[in-house]
C-alpha positions as CSV (number, residue, x, y, z in Angstrom):
1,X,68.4,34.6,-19.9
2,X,67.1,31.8,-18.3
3,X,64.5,29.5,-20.5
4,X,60.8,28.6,-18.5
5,X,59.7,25.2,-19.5
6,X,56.4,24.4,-18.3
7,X,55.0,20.3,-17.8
8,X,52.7,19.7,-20.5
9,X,49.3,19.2,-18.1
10,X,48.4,16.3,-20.3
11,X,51.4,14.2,-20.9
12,X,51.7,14.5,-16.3
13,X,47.5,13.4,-16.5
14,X,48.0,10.4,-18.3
15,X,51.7,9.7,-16.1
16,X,49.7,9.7,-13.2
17,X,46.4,8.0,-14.4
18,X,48.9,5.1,-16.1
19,X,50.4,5.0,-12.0
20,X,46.5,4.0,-10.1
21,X,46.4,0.9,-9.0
22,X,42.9,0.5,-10.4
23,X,42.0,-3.2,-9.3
24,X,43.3,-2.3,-6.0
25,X,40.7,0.9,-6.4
26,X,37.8,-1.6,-7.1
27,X,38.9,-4.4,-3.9
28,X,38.9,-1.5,-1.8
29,X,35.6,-0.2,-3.1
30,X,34.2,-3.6,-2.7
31,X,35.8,-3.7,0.5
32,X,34.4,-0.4,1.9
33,X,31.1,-0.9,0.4
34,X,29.0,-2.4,3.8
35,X,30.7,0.0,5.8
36,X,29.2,2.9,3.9
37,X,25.6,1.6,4.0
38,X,22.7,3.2,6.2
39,X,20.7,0.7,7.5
40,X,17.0,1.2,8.5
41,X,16.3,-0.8,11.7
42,X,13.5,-1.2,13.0
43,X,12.4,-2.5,16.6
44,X,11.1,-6.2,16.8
45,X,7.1,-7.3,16.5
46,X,5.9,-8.4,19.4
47,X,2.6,-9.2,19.1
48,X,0.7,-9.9,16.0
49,X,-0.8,-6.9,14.3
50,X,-2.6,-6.6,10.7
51,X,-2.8,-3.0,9.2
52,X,-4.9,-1.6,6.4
53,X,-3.0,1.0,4.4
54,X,-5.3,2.9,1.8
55,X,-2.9,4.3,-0.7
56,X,-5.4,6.7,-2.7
57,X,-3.7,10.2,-3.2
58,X,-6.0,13.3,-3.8
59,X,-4.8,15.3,-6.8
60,X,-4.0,18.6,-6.1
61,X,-3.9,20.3,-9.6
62,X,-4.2,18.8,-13.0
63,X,-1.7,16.5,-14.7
64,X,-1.1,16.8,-18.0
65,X,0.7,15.0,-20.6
66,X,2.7,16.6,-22.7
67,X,0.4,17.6,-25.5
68,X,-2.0,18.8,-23.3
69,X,-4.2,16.0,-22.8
70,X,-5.5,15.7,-18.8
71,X,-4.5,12.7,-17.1
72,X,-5.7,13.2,-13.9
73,X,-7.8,16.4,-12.8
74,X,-7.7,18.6,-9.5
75,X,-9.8,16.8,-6.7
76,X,-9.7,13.6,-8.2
77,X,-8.9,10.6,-5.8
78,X,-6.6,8.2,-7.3
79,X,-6.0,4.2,-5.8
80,X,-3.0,3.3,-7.5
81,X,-4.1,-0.8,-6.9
82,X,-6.8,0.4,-9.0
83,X,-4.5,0.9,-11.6
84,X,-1.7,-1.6,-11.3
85,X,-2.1,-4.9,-9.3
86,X,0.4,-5.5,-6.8
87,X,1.2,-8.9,-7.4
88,X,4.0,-9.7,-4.4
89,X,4.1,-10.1,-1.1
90,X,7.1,-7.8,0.2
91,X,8.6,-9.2,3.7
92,X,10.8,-6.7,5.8
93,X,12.9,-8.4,8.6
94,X,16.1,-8.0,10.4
95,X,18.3,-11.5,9.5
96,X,20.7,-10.9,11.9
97,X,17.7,-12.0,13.9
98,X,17.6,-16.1,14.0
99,X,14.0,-15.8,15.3
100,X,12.1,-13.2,13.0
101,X,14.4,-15.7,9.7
102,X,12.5,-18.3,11.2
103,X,9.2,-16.8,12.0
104,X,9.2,-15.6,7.8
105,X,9.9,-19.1,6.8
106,X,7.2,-20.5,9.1
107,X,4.7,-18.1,7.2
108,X,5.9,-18.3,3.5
109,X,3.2,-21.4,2.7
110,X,0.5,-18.9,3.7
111,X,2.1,-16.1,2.6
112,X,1.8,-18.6,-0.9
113,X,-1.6,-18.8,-1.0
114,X,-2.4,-15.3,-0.6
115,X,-4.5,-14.5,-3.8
116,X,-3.0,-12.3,-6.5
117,X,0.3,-13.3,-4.8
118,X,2.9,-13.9,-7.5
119,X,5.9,-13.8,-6.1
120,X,8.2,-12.2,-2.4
121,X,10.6,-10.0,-2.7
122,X,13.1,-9.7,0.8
123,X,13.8,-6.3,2.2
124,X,16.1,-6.3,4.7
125,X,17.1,-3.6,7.7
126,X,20.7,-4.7,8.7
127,X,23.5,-6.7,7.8
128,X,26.7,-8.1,8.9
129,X,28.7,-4.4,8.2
130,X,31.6,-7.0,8.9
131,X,31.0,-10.0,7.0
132,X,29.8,-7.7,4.1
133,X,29.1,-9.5,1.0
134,X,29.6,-12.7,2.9
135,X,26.8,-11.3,5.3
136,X,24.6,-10.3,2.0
137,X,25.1,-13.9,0.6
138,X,24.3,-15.9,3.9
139,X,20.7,-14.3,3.6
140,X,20.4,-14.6,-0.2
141,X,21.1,-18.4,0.7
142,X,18.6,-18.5,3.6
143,X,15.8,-17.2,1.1
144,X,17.3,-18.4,-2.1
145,X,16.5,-15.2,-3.4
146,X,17.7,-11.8,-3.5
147,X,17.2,-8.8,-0.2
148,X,17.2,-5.4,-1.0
149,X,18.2,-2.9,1.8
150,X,15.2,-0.6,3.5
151,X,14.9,2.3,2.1
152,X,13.0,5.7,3.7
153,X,10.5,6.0,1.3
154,X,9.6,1.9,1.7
155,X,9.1,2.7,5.2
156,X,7.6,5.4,5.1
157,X,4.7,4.5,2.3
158,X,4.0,1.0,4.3
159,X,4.2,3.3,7.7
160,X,6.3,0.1,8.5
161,X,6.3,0.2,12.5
162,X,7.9,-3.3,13.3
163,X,9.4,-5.9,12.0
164,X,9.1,-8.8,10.8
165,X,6.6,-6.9,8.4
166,X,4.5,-8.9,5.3
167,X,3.0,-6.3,3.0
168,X,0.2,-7.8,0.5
169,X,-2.4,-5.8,-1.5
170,X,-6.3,-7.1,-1.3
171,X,-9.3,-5.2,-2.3
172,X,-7.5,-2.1,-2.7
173,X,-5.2,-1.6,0.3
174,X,-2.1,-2.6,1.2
175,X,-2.4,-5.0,3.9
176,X,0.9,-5.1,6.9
177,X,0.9,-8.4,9.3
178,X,3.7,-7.8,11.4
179,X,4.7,-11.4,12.7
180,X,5.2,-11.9,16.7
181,X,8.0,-12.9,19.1
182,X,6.8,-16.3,20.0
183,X,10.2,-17.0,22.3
184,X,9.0,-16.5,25.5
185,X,5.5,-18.4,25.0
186,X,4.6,-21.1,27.1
C-alpha cells in the first residue's frame, strides 16, 4: 500500500510569498500608476465668464444625531458657507496647456487679493500618462505647490463647464471665473 503525502498549504504559502520580487512589485506599481488614472478633461474657456453657484441644500427629512437631538429639520434650507467659510481659491486647468499655465499665473495677484482668500489649491484635468511622476512634478514645480486630479463630484458641485476655472466663495456663493483664450487677439 502506497503512502499519500499531502504539501503542508502553509510551509508552500510562505515558499512562494519568500519567492515575490516585492520591490520589483512596488517599481511596477509606481510604474503603472499614471497609466491607470481617469482623467477629467474638460474643453478650453474661451471667453470670460463669472458664475454664481448657490450651494444651499433643502433638507428632506430630519437629521438627527445620535442621541436624538435634531440637527437639521425637514424643509430647512441649509448654505453650507453659512456654516464654514471657504477660505481658498480652487483653480482647475489643463497644464499640458502652456496657455491656460500662463493665463492662471497672470491672475494669481488678483486671485491674492480676493477677500477671505487664504490660500489656492491646484486641481488638475490631465497629465503627461507618459512622463508620469515626472509629468506630476513638472506642474508641482510650475505652481510650487501641490495638484490634485479632478474628480466627478468636484465637477459636478462647481457645474465646472470650462477650463481654466477659479472657484472663490463671496457672500454666500461660490463664485466660477473661467479665464479666456487670449491667443488669437489682436
Amino acid at each position: 500500500m502506497a503512502e499519500i503525502s499531502e504539501p503542508d498549504l502553509i510551509e508552500l504559502m510562505k515558499q512562494r510569498f519568500a519567492q515575490i520580487d516585492w520591490e520589483e512589485k512596488k517599481e511596477a506599481a509606481i510604474r503603472n500608476f499614471w497609466e491607470q488614472q481617469s482623467f477629467r478633461e474638460l474643453p478650453e474657456a474661451h471667453k470670460d465668464r463669472v458664475r454664481e453657484i448657490d450651494p444651499t441644500v433643502y433638507i428632506a427629512e430630519d437629521i438627527t444625531a445620535p442621541d436624538g437631538t435634531v440637527i437639521a429639520k425637514q424643509g430647512d434650507l441649509i448654505n453650507p458657507l453659512d456654516v464654514a467659510p471657504f477660505t481658498q481659491a480652487v483653480v482647475v486647468l489643463d497644464p499640458l496647456d502652456e496657455d491656460q499655465v500662463v493665463r492662471v499665473k497672470d491672475a494669481l495677484p488678483e486671485i491674492g487679493k480676493i477677500p477671505g482668500v487664504t490660500r489656492v489649491t491646484y486641481i488638475v484635468t490631465r497629465l503627461d500618462r507618459e512622463k508620469g511622476w515626472d509629468s506630476y512634478r513638472s506642474v508641482t514645480d510650475a505652481f510650487d505647490a501641490p495638484v490634485f486630479l479632478l474628480t466627478p463630484d468636484v465637477a459636478q458641485r462647481f457645474e465646472l463647464e470650462y477650463v481654466p476655472s477659479i472657484i472663490t466663495a463671496q457672500k454666500g456663493r461660490f463664485v466660477v471665473t473661467e479665464l479666456a483664450d487670449r491667443r488669437n487677439e489682436p
